[in-house]
PDB file of N, CA, C and O in Angstrom:
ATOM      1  N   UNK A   1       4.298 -32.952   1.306  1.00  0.00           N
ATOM      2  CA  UNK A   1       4.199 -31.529   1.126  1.00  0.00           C
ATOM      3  C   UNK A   1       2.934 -31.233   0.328  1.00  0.00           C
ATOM      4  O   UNK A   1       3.014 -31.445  -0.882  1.00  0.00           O
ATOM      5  N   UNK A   2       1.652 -30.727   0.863  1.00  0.00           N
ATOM      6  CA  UNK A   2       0.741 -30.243   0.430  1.00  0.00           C
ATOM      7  C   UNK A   2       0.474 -29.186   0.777  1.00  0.00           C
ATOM      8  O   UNK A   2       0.143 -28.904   1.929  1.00  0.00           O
ATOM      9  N   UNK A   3       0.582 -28.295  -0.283  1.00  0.00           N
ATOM     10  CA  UNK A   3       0.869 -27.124  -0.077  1.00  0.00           C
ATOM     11  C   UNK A   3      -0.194 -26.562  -1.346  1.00  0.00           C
ATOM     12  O   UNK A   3      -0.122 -27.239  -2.372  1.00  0.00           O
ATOM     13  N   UNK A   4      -0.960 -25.645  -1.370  1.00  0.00           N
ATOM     14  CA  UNK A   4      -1.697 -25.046  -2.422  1.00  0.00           C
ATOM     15  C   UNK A   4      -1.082 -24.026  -3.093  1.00  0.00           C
ATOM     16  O   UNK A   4      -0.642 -23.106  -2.405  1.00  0.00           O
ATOM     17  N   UNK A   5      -0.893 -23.957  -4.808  1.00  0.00           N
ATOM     18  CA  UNK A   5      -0.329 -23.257  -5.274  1.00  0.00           C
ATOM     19  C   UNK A   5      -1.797 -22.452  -6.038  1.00  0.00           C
ATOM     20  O   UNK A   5      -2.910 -22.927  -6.262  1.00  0.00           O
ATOM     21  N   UNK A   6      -1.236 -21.049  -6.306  1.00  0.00           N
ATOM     22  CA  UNK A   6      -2.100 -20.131  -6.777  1.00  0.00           C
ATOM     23  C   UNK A   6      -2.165 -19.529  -8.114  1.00  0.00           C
ATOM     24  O   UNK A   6      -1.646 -18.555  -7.570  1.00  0.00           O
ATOM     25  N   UNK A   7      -2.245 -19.312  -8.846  1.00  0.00           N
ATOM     26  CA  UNK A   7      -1.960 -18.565 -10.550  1.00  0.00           C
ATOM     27  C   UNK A   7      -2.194 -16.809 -10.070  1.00  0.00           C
ATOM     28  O   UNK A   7      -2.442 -16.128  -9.075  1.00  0.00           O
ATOM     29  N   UNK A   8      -1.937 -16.686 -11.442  1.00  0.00           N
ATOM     30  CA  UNK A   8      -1.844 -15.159 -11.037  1.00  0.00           C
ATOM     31  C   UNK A   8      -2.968 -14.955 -10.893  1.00  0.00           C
ATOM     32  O   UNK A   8      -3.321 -14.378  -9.865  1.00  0.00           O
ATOM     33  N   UNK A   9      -3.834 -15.311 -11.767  1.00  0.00           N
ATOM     34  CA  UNK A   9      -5.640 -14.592 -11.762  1.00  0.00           C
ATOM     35  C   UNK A   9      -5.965 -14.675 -10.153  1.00  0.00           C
ATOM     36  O   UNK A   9      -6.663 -13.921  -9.475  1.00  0.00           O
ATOM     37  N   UNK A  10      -5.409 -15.556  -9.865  1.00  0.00           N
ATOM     38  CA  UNK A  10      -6.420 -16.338  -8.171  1.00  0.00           C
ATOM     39  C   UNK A  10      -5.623 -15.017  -7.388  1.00  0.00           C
ATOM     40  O   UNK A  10      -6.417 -14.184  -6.950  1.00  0.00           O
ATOM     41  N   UNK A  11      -4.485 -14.779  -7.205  1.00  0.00           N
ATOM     42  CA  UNK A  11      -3.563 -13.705  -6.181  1.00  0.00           C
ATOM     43  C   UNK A  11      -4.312 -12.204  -6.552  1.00  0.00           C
ATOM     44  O   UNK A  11      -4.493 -11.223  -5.830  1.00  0.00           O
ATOM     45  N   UNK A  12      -4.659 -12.443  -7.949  1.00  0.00           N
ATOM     46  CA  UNK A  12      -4.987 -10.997  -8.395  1.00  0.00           C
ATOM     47  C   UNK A  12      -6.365 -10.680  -7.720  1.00  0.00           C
ATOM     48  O   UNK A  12      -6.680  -9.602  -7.216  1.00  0.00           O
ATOM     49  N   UNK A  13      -7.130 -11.819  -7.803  1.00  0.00           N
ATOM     50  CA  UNK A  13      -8.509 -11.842  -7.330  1.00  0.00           C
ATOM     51  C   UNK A  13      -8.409 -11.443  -5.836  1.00  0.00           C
ATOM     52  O   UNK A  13      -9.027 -10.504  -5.335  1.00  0.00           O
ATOM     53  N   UNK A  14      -7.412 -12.409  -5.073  1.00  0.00           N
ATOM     54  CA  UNK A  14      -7.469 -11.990  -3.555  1.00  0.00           C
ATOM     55  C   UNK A  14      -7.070 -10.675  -3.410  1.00  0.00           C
ATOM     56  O   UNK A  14      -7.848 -10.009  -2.726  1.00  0.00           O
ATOM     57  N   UNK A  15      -5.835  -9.930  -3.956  1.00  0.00           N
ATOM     58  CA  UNK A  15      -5.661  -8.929  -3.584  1.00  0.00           C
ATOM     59  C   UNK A  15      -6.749  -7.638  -4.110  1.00  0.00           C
ATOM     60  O   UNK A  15      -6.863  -6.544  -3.557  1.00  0.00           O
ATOM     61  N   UNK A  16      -7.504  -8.123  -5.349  1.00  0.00           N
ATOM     62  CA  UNK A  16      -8.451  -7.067  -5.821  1.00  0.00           C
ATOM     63  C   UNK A  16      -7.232  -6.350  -6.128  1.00  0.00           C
ATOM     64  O   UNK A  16      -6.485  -5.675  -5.421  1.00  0.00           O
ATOM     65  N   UNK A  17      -7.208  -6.728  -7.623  1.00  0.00           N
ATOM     66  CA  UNK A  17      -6.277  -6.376  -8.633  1.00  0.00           C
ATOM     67  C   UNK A  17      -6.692  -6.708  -9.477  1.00  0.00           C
ATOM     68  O   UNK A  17      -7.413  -7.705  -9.520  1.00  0.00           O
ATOM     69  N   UNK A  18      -6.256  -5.679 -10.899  1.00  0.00           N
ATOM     70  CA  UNK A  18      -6.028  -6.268 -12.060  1.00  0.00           C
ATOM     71  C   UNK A  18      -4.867  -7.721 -12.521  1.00  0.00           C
ATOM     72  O   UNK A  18      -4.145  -8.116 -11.606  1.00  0.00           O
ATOM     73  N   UNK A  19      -4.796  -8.147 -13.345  1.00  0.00           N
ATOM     74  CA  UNK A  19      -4.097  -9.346 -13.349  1.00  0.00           C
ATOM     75  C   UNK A  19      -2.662  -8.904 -14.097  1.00  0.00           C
ATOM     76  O   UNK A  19      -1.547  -9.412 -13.979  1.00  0.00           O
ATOM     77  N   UNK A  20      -3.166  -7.609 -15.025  1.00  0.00           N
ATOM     78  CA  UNK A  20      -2.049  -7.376 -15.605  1.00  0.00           C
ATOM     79  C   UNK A  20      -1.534  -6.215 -14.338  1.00  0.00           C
ATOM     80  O   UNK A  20      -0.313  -6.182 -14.491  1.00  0.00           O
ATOM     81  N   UNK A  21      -1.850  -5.365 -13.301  1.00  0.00           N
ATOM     82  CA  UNK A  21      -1.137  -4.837 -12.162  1.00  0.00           C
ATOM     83  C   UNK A  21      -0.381  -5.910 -11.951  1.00  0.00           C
ATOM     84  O   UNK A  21       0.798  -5.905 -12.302  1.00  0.00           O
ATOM     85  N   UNK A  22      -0.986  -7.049 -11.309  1.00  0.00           N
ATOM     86  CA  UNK A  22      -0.303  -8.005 -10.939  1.00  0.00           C
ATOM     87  C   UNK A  22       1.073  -8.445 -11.233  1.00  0.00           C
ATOM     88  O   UNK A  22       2.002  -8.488 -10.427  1.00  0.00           O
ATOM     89  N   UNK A  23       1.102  -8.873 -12.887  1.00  0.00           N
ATOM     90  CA  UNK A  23       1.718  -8.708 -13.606  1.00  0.00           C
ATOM     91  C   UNK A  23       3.122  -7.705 -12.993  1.00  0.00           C
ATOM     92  O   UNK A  23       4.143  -8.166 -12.482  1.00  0.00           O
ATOM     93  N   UNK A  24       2.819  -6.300 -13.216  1.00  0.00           N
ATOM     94  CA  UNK A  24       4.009  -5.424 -12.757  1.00  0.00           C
ATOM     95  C   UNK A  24       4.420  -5.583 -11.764  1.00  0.00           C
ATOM     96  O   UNK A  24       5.615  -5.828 -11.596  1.00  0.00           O
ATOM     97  N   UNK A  25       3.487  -5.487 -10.712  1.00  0.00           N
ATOM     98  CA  UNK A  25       4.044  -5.444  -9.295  1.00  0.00           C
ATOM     99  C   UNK A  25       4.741  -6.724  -8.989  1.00  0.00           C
ATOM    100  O   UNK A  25       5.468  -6.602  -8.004  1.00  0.00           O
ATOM    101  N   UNK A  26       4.752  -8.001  -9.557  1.00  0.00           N
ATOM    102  CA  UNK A  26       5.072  -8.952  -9.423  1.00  0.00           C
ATOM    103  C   UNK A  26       7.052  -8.601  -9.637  1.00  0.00           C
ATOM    104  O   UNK A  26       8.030  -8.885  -8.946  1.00  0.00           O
ATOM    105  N   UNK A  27       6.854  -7.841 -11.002  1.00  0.00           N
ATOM    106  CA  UNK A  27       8.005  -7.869 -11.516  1.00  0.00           C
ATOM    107  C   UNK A  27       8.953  -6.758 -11.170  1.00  0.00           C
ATOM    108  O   UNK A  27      10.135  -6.680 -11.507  1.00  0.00           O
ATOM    109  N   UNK A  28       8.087  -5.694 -10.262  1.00  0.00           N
ATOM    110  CA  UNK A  28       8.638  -4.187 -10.096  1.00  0.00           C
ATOM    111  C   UNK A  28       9.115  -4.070  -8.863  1.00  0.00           C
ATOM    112  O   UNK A  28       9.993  -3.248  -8.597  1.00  0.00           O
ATOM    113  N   UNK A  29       8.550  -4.943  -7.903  1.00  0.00           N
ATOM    114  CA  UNK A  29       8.666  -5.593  -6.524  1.00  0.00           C
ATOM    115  C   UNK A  29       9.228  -6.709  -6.084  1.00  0.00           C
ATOM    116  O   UNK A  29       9.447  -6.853  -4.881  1.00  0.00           O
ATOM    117  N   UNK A  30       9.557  -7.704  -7.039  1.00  0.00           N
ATOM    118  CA  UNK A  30      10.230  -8.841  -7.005  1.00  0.00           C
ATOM    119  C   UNK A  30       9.413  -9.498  -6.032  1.00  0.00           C
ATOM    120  O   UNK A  30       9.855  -9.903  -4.957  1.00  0.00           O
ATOM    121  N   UNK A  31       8.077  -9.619  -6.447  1.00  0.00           N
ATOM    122  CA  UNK A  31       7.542 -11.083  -5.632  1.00  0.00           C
ATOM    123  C   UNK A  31       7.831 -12.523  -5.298  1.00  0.00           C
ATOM    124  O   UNK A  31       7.983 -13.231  -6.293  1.00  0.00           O
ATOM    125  N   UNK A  32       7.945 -13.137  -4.108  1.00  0.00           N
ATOM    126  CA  UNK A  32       8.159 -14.040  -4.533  1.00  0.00           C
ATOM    127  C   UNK A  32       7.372 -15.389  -5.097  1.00  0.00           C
ATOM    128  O   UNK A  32       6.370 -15.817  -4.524  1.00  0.00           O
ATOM    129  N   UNK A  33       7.878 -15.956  -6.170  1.00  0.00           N
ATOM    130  CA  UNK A  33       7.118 -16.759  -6.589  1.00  0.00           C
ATOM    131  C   UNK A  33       8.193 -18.235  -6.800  1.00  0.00           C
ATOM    132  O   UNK A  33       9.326 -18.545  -6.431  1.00  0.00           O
ATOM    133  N   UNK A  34       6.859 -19.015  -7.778  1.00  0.00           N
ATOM    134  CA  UNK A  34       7.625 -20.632  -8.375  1.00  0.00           C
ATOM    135  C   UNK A  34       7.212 -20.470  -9.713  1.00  0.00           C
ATOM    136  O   UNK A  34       6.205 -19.838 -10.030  1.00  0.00           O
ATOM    137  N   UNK A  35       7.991 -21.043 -10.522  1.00  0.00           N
ATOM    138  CA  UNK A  35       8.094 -21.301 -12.154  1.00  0.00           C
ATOM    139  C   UNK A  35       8.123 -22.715 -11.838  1.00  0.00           C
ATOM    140  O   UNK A  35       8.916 -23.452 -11.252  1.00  0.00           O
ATOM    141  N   UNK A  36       6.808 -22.881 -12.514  1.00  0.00           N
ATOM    142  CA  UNK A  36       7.129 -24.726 -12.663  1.00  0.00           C
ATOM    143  C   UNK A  36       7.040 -24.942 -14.490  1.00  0.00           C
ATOM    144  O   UNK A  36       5.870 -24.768 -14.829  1.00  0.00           O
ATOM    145  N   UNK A  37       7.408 -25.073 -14.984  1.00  0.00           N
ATOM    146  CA  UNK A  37       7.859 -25.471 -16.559  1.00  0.00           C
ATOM    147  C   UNK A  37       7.927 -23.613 -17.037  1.00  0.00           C
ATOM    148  O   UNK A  37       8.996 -23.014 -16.921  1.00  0.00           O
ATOM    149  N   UNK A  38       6.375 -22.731 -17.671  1.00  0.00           N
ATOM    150  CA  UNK A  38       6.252 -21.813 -17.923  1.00  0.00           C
ATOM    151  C   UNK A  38       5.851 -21.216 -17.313  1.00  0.00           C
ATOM    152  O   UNK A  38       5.931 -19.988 -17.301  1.00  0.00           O
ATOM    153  N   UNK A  39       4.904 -22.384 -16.131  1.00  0.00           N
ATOM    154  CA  UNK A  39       3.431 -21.487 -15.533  1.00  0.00           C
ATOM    155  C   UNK A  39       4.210 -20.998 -14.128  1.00  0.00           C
ATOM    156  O   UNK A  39       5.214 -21.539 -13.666  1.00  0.00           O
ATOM    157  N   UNK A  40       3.480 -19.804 -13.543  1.00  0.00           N
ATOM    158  CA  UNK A  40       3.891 -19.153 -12.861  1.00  0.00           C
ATOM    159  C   UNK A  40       2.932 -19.256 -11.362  1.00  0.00           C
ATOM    160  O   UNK A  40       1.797 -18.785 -11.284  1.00  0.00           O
ATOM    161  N   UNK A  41       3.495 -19.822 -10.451  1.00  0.00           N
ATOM    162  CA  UNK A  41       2.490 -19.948  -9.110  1.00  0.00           C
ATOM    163  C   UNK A  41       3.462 -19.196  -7.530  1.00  0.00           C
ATOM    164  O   UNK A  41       4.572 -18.840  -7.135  1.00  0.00           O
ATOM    165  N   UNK A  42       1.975 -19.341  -7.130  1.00  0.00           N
ATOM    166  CA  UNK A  42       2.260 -18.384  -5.918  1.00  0.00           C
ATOM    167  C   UNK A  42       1.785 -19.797  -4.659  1.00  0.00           C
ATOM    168  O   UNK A  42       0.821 -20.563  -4.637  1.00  0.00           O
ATOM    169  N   UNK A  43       2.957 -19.635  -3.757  1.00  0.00           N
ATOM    170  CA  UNK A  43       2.603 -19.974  -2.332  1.00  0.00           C
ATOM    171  C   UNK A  43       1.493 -19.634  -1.447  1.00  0.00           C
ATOM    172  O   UNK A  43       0.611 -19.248  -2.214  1.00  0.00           O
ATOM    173  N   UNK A  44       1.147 -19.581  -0.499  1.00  0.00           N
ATOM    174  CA  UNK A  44       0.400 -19.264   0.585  1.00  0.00           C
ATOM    175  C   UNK A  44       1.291 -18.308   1.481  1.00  0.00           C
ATOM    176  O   UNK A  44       1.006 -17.258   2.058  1.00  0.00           O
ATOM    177  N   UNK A  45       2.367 -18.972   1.405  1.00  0.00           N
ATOM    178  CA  UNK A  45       3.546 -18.012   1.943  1.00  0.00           C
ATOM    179  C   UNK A  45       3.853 -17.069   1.469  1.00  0.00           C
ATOM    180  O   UNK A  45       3.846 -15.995   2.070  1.00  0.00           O
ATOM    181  N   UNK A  46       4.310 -17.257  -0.091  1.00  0.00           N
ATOM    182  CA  UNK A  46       4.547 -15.973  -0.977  1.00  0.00           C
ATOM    183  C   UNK A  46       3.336 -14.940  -0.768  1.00  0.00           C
ATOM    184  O   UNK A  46       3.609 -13.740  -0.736  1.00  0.00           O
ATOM    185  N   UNK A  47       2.172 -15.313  -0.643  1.00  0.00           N
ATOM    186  CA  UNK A  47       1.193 -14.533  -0.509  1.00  0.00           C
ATOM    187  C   UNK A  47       1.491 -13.702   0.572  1.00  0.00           C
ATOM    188  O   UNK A  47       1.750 -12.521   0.345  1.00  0.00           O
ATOM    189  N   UNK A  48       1.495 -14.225   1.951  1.00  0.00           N
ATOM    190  CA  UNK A  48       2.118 -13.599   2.421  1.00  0.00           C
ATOM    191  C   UNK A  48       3.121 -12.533   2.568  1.00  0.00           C
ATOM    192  O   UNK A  48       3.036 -11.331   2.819  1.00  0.00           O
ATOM    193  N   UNK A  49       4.023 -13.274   2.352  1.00  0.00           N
ATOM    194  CA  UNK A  49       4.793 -12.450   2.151  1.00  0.00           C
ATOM    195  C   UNK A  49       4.807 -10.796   1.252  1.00  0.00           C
ATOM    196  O   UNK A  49       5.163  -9.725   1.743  1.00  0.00           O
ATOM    197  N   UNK A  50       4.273 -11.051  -0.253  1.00  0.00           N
ATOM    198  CA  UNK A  50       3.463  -9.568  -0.593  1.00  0.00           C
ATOM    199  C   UNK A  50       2.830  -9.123  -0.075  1.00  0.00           C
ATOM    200  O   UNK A  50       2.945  -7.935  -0.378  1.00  0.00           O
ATOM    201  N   UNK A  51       1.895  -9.260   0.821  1.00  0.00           N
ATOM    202  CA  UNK A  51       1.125  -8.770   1.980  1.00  0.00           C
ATOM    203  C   UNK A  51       2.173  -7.867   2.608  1.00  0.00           C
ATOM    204  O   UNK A  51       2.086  -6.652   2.431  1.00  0.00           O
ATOM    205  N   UNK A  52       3.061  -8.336   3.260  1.00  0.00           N
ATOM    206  CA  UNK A  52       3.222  -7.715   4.265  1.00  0.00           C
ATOM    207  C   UNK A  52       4.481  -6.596   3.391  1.00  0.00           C
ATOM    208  O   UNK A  52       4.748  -5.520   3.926  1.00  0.00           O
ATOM    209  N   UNK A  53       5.179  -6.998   2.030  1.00  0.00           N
ATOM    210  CA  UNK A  53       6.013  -6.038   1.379  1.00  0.00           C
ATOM    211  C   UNK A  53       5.262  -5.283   1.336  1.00  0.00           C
ATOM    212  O   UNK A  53       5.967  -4.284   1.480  1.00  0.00           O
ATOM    213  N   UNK A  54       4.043  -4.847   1.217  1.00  0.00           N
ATOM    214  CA  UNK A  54       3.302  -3.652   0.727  1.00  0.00           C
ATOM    215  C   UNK A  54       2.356  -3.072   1.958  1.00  0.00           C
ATOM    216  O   UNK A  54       1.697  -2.037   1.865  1.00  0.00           O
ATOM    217  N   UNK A  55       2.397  -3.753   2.893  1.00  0.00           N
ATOM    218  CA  UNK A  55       1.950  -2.899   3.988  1.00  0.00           C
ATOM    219  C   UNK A  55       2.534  -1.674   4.945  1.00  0.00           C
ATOM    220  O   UNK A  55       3.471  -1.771   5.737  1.00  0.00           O
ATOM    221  N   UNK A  56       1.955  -0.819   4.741  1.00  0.00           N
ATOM    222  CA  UNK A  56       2.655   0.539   5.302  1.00  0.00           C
ATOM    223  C   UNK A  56       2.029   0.625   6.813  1.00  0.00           C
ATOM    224  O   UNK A  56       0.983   0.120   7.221  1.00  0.00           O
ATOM    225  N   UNK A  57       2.922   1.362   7.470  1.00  0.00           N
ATOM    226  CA  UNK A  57       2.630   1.588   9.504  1.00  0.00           C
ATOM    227  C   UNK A  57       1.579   3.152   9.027  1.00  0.00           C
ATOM    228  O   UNK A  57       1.910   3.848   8.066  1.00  0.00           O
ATOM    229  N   UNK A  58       0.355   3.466   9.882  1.00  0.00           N
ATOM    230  CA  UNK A  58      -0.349   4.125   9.684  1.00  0.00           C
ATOM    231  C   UNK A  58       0.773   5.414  10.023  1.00  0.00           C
ATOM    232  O   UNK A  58       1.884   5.242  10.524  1.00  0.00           O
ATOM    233  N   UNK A  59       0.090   6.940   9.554  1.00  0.00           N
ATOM    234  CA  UNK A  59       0.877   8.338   9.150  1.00  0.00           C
ATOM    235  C   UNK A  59       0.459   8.498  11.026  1.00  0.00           C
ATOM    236  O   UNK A  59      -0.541   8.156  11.657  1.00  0.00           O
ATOM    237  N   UNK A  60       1.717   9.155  11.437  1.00  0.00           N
ATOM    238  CA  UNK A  60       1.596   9.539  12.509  1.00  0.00           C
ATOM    239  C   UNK A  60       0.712  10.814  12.273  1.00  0.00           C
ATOM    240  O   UNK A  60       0.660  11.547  11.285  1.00  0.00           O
ATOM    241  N   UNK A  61      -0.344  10.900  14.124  1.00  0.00           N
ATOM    242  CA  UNK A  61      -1.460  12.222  13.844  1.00  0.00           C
ATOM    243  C   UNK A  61      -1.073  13.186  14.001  1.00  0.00           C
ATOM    244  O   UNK A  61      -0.274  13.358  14.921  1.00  0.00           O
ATOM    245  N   UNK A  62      -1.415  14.108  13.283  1.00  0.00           N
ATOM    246  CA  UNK A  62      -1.134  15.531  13.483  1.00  0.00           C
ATOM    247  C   UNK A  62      -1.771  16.206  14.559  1.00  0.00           C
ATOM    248  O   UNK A  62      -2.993  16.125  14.680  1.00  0.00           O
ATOM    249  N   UNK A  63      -0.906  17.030  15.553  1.00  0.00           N
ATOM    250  CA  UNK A  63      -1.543  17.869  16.081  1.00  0.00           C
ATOM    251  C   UNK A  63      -2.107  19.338  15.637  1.00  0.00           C
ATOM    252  O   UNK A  63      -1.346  20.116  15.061  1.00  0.00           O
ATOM    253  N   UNK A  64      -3.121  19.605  15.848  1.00  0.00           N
ATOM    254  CA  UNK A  64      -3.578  20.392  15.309  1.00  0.00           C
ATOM    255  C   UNK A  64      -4.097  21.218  16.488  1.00  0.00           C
ATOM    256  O   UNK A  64      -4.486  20.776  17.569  1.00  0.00           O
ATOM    257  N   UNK A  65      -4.003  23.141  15.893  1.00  0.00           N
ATOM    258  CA  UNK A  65      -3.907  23.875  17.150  1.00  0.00           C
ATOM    259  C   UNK A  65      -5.237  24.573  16.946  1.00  0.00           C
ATOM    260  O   UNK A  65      -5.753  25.468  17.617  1.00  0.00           O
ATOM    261  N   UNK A  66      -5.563  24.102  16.124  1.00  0.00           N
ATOM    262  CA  UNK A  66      -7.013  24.860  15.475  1.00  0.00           C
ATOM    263  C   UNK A  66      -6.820  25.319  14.001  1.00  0.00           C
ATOM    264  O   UNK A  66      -5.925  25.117  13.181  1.00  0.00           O
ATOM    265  N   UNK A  67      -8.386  26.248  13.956  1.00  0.00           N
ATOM    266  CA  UNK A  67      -7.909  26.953  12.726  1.00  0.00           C
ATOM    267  C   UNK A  67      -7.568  28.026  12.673  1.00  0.00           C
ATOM    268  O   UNK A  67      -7.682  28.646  13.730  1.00  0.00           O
ATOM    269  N   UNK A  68      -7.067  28.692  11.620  1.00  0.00           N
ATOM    270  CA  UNK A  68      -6.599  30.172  11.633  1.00  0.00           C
ATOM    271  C   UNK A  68      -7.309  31.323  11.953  1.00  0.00           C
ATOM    272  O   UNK A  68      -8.246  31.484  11.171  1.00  0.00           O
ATOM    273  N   UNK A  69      -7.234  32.058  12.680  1.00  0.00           N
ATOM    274  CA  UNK A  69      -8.366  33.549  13.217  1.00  0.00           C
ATOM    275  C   UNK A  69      -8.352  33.705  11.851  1.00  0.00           C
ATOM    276  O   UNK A  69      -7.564  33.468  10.935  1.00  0.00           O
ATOM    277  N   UNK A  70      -9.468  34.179  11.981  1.00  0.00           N
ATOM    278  CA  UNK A  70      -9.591  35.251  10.851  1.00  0.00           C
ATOM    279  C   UNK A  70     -10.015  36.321  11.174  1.00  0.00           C
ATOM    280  O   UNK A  70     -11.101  36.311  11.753  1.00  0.00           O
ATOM    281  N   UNK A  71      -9.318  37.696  10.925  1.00  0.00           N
ATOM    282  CA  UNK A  71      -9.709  39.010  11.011  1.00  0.00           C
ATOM    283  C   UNK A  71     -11.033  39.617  11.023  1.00  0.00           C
ATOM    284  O   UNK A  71     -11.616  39.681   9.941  1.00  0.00           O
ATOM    285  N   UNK A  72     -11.713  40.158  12.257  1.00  0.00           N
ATOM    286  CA  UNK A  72     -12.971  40.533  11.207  1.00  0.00           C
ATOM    287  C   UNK A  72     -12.569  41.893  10.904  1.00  0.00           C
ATOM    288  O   UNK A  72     -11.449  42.398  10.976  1.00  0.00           O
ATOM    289  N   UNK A  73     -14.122  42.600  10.410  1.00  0.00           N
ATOM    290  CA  UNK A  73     -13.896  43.592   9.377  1.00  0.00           C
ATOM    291  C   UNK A  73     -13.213  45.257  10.628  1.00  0.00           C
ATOM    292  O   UNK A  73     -13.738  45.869  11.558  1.00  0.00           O
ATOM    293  N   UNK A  74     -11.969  45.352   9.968  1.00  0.00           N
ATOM    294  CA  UNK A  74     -11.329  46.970  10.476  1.00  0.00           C
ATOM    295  C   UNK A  74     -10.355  46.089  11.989  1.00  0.00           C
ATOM    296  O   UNK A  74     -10.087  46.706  13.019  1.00  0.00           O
ATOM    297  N   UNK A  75     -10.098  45.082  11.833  1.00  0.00           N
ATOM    298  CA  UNK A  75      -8.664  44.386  12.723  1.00  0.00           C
ATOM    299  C   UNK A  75      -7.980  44.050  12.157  1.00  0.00           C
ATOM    300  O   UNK A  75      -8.101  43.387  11.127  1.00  0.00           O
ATOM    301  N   UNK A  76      -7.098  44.397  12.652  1.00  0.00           N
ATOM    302  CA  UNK A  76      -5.760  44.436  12.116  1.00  0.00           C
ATOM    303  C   UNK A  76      -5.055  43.006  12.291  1.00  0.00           C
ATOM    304  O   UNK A  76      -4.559  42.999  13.418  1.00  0.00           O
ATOM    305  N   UNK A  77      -4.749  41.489  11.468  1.00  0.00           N
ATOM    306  CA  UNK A  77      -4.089  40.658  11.244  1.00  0.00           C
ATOM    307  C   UNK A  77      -3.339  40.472  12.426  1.00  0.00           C
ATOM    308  O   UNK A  77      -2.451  41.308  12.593  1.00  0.00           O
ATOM    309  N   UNK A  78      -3.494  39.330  13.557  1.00  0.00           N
ATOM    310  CA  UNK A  78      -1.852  39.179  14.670  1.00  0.00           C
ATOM    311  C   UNK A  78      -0.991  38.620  13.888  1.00  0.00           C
ATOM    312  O   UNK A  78      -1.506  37.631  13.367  1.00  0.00           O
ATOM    313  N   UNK A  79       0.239  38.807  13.508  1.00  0.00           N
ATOM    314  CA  UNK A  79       1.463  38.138  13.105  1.00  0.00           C
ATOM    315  C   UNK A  79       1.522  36.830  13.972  1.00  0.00           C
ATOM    316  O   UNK A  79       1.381  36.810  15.195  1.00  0.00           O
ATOM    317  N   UNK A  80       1.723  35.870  13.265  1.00  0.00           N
ATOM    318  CA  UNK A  80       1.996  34.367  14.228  1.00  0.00           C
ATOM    319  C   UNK A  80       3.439  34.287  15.082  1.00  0.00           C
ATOM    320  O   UNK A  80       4.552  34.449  14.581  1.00  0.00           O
ATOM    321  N   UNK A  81       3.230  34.075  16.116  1.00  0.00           N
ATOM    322  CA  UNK A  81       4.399  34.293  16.788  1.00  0.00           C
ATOM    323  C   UNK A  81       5.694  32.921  16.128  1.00  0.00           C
ATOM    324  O   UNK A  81       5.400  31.744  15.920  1.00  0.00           O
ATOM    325  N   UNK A  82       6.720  33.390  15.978  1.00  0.00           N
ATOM    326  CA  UNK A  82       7.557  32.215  15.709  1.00  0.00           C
ATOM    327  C   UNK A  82       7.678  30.709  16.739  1.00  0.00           C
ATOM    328  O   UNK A  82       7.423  30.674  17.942  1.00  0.00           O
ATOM    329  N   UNK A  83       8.172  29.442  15.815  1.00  0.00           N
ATOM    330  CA  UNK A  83       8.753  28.407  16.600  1.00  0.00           C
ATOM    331  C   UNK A  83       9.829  28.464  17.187  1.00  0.00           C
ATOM    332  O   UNK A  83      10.228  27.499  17.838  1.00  0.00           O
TER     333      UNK A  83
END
């Protein structure tokens, strides 16, 4: 089993993070990790795996009908017709 383990600084670095974010999100999110005596390491997998806990599906697009008339000067406002 050779497997590369990571520290926090190194996960923090890949994700472009602070170390102390890290820190929280680790603990606010329940990352998964390994405790080997005190020290605290990350998988390749675990990496993963936060990856994909924190990845969101893009915002569906809005349709859009334009922009709003605007009145010119001495017309009278159309009321928007209801949905």
């Amino acid at each position: 089993m050779n497997q590369q383990l990571y520290t926090i600084m190194e996960v923090s670095n890949l994700l472009k993070i602070t170390r102390s974010h890290a820190y929280r999100l680790k603990k606010s999110q329940g990352w998964p990790h390994i405790m080997l005596g005190g020290s605290l390491r990350f998988s390749s997998g675990d990496i993963d795996v936060i990856q994909a806990m924190n990845r969101k599906a893009p915002a569906p697009k809005k349709t859009q009908k334009g922009a709003p008339r605007i009145p010119k000067k001495g017309q009278v406002p159309r009321i928007p017709k209801r949905a």
